[in-house]
C-alpha positions in Angstrom: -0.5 22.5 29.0 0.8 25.5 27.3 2.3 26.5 23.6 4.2 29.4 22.8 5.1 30.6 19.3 3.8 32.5 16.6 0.6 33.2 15.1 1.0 31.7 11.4 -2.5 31.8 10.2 -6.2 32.9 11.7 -9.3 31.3 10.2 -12.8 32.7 10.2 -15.3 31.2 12.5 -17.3 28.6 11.4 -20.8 27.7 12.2 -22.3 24.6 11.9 -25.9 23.7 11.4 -26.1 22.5 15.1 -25.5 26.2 16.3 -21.7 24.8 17.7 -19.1 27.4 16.5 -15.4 27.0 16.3 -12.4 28.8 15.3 -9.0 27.5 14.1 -5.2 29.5 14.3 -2.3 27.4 13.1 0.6 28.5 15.6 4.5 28.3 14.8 6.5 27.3 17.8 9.6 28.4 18.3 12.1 25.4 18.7 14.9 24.0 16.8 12.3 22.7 14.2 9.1 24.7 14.9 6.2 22.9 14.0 3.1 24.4 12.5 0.0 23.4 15.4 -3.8 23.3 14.5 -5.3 25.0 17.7 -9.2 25.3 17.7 -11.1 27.7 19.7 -14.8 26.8 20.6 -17.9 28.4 21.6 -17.1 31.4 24.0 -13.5 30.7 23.6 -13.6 32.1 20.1 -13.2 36.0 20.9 -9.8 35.1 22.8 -8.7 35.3 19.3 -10.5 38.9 18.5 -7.4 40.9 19.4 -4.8 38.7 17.8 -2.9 39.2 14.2 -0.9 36.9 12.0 2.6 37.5 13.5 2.2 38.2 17.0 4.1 36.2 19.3 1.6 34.5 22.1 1.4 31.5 24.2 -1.7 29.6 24.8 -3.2 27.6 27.4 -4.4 24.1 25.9 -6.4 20.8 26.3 -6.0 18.0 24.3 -8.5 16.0 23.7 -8.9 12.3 21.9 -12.5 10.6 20.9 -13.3 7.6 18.6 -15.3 6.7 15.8 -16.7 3.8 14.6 -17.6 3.6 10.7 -20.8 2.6 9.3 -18.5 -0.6 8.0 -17.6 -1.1 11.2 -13.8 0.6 11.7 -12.4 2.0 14.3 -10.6 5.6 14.0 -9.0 7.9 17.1 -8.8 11.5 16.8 -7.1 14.4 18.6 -8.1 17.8 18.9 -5.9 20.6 20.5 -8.2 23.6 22.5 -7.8 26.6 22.9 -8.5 28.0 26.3 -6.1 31.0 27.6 -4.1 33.4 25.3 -2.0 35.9 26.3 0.0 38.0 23.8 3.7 38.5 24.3 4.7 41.9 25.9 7.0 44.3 24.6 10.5 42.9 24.5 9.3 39.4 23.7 8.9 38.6 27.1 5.1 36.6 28.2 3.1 38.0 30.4 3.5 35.8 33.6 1.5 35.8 36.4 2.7 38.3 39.1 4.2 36.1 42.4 3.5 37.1 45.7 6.1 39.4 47.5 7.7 37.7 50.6 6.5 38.4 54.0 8.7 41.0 55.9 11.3 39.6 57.6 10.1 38.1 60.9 12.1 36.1 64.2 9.6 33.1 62.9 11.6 33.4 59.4 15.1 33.5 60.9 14.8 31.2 63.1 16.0 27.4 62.5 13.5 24.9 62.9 15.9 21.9 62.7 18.3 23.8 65.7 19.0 21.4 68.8 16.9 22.3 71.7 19.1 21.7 75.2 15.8 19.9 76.4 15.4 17.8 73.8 15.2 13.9 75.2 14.3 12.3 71.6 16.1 9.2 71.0 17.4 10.7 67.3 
């Protein structure tokens, strides 16, 4: 899935006594009511985030992922998380940066030529 908006906030890393590191940005979409979304960056994933600024327009490739927890009295609870994976920073002119598509082939016969055309031989029942 992907998110696009603006960067609202950027948090420092934090590491935990496990050695796991993690680092948060809260991104604005842009919609009729943009919504302020707590996206976490893990591990490697974590210096995506080294050349982005509070205001830059980006979109982001995430997971979303759900666990439970039981408590020691024996509750039930259900999380989500939202991961960061991919982010790309807007170009100039507010436009993404898309992937480049491949150029057609040159125009061949093969091309031009109908496929679903009658063929005078043609004994098929249909």
């Amino acid at each position: 899935m992907e998110l696009q908006g603006t960067v609202k906030k950027l948090f420092e890393t934090q590491t935990f006594a496990s050695g796991f590191q993690k680092r948060e940005m809260i991104l604005l979409t842009q919609e009729q009511y943009p919504q302020p979304i707590s996206i976490e960056f893990l591990s490697e994933k974590i210096s995506l985030l080294d050349n982005v600024s509070e205001g830059d327009e980006v979109k982001v490739g995430i997971n979303i992922r759900g666990r439970e927890w039981t408590s020691p009295q024996g509750e039930t609870k259900y999380f989500n998380s939202i991961t960061g994976w991919r982010l790309e920073k807007a170009a100039a002119g507010n436009s993404y940066n898309e992937p480049t598509q491949a150029q057609p082939a040159a125009n061949t016969a093969a091309a031009t030529e109908n496929p679903f055309a009658e063929e005078e031989d043609d004994d098929l029942p249909f």
